[in-house]
C-alpha positions in Angstrom: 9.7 21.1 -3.4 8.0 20.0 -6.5 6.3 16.3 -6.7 8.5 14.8 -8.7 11.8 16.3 -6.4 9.6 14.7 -3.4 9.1 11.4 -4.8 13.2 11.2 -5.2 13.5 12.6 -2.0 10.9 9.5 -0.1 12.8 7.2 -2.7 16.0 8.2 -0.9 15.0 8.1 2.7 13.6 4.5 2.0 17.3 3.5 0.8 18.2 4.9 4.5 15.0 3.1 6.0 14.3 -0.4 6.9 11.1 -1.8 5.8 9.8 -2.0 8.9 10.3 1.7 10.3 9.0 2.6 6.5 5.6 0.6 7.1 5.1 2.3 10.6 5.9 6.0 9.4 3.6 5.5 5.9 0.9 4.1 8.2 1.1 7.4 11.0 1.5 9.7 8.2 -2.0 8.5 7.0 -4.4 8.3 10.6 -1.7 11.3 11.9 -3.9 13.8 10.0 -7.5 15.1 9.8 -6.6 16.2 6.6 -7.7 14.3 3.3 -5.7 16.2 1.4 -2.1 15.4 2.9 -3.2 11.7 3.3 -3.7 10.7 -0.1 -1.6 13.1 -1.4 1.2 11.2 0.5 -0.2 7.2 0.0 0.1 8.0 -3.6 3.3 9.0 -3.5 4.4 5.9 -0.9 2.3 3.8 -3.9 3.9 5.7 -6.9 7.5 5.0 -4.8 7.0 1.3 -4.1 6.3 1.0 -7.8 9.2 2.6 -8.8 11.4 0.6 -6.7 9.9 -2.8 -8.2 10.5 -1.7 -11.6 14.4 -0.5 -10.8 15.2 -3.7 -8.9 13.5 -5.7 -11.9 15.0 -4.0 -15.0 18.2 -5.3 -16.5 19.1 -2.6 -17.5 18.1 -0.1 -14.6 20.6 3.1 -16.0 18.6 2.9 -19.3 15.8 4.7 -18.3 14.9 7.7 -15.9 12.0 5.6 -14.1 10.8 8.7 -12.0 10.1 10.5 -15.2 7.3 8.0 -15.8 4.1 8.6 -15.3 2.2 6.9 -12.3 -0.6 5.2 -15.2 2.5 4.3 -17.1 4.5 2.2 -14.0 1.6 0.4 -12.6 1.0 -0.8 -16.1 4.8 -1.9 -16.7 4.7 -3.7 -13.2 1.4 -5.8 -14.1 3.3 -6.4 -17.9 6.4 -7.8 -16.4 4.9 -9.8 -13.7 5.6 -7.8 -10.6 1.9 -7.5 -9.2 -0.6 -8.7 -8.9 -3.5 -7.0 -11.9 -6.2 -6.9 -9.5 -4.5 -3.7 -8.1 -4.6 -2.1 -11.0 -8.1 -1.0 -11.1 -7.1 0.7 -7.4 -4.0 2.6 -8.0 -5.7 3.6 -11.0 -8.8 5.5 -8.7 -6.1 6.6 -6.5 -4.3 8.5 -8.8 -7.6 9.9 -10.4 -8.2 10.8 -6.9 -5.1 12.2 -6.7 -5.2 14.2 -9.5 -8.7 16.2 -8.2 -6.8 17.5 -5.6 -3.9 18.4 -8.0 -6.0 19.9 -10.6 -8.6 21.9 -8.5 -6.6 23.8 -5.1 -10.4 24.0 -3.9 -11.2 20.7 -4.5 -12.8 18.7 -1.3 -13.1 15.0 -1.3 -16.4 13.6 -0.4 -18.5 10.1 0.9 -18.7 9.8 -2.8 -15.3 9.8 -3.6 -14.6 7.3 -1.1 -18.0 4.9 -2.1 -16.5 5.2 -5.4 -12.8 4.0 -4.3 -14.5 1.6 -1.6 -16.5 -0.2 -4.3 -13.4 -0.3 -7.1 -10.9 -2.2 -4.4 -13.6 -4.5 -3.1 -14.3 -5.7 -6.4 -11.1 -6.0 -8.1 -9.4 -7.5 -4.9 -11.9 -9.8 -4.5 -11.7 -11.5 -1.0 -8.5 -10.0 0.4 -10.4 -6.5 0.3 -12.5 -7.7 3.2 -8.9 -7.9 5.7 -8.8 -4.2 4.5 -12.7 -3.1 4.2 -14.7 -4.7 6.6 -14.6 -2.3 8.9 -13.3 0.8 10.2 -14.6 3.3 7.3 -16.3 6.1 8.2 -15.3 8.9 6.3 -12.8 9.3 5.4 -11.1 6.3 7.3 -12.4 4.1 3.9 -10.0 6.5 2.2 -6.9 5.6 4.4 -7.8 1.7 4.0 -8.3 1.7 0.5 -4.9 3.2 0.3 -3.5 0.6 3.0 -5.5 -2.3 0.6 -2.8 -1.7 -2.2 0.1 -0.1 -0.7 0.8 -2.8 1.7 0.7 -5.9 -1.1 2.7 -3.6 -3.2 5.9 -3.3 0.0 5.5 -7.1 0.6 5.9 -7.5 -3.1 8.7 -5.5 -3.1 10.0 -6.6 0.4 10.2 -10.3 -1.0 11.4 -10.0 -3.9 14.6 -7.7 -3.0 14.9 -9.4 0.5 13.9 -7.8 2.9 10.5 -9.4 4.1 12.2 -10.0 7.9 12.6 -6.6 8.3 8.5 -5.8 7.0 6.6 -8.6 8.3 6.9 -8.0 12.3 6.2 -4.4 11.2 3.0 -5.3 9.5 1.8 -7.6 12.3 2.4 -5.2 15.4 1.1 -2.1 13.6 -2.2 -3.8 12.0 -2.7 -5.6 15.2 -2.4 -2.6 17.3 -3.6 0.1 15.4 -6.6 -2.0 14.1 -7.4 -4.0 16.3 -6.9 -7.1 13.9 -6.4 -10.8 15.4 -3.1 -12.1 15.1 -5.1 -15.5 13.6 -6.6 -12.6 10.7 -3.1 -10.6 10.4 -1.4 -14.0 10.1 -3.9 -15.2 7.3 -3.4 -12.1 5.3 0.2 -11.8 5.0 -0.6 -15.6 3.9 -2.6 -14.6 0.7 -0.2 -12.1 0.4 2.4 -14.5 -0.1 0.7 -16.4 -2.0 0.0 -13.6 -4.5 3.9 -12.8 -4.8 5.0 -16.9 -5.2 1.9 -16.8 -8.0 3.3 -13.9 -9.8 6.1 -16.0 -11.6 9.1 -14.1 -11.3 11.5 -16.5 -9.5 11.9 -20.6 -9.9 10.5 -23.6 -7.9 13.6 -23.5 -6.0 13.5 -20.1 -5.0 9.7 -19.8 -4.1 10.3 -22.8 -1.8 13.0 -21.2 -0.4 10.8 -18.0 0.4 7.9 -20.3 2.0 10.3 -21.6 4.2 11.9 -18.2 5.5 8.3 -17.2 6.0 7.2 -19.9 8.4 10.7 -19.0 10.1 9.5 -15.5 10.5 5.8 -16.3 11.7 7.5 -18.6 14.1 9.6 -16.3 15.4 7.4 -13.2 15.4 3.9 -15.5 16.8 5.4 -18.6 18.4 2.8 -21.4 18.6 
């Protein structure tokens, strides 16, 4: 199966999957394997199908264009132009699809501390302070390669997951894996999905009515998932 049939194929099973089982099974896909290769090999394509996704669901005219025929550079610059994330990722999903493409272009290519300095140092300074949820610990090689991945895949599915409904379903996801997996406070997972929010009611795309209505079914679902 070719990348391009694969990407289809992930785009498919996520049409079968909740949110939430799609956030656990992206997240044991990346610490289930020693190998580099397979990991970012398949957190690009979980990137590269989230972006898809946000442009389909956004586009008026969705049957106008063959979205999957676009290339990865191409979508994450027509999400930032029509408002659907955030531009601080792009600097990230740009050095994970260089990254990607060493692998593709070179069968004996190995990925090195470098590579991962190099990715390390491109999120923490494009994301600014939410890096630090993602980066402040936890990256020895090549674990900094699985968070940097995790530092923009997981904005881009709560971007999506709010904006096509289906933020119930992702958030108790989010807070039971992080908070198991990495040992995260529910005070700093709860603070996170915050900013995260944030970032999506920021973005513009729906009205003061709507984004209200959003805050409030978020404080529903932190209530419900970490009662106080």
């Amino acid at each position: 199966m070719n990348l391009r049939n694969l990407l289809l194929h992930m785009d498919q099973e996520k049409e079968e999957r909740n949110f939430g089982d799609l956030f656990r099974d992206c997240f044991q896909e990346l610490y289930g394997t020693a190998d580099v290769l397979a990991f970012v090999i398949r957190g690009h394509l979980y990137c590269e199908s989230a972006l898809t996704q946000l442009l389909e669901a956004n586009f008026k005219n969705p049957n106008a264009i063959d979205v999957d025929r676009l290339q990865y550079r191409t979508k994450v610059e027509l999400c930032v132009a029509l408002g659907l994330i955030d531009p601080s990722l792009t600097p990230g999903l740009h050095k994970l699809g260089l990254l990607r493409n060493k692998f593709g272009h070179n069968l004996t290519y190995v990925a090195t501390e470098v590579d991962q300095r190099d990715f390390v140092n491109t999120v923490k300074s494009s994301l600014g302070a939410p890096a630090k949820f993602y980066l402040s610990r936890g990256r020895k090689f090549p674990n900094g390669l699985r968070r940097c991945i995790l530092a923009l895949w997981i904005p881009l599915q709560i971007h999506l997951a709010f904006l096509t409904g289906h933020s119930e379903e992702l958030l108790p996801a989010i807070l039971d894996t992080i908070i198991s997996m990495w040992g995260t406070t529910p005070g700093g997972a709860k603070e996170r999905l915050k900013q995260a929010l944030d970032e999506v009611l920021n973005l513009g795309t729906m009205s003061n009515e709507e984004a209200q209505s959003l805050r409030s079914d978020w404080e529903k679902s932190w209530a419900e998932i970490n009662p106080v």
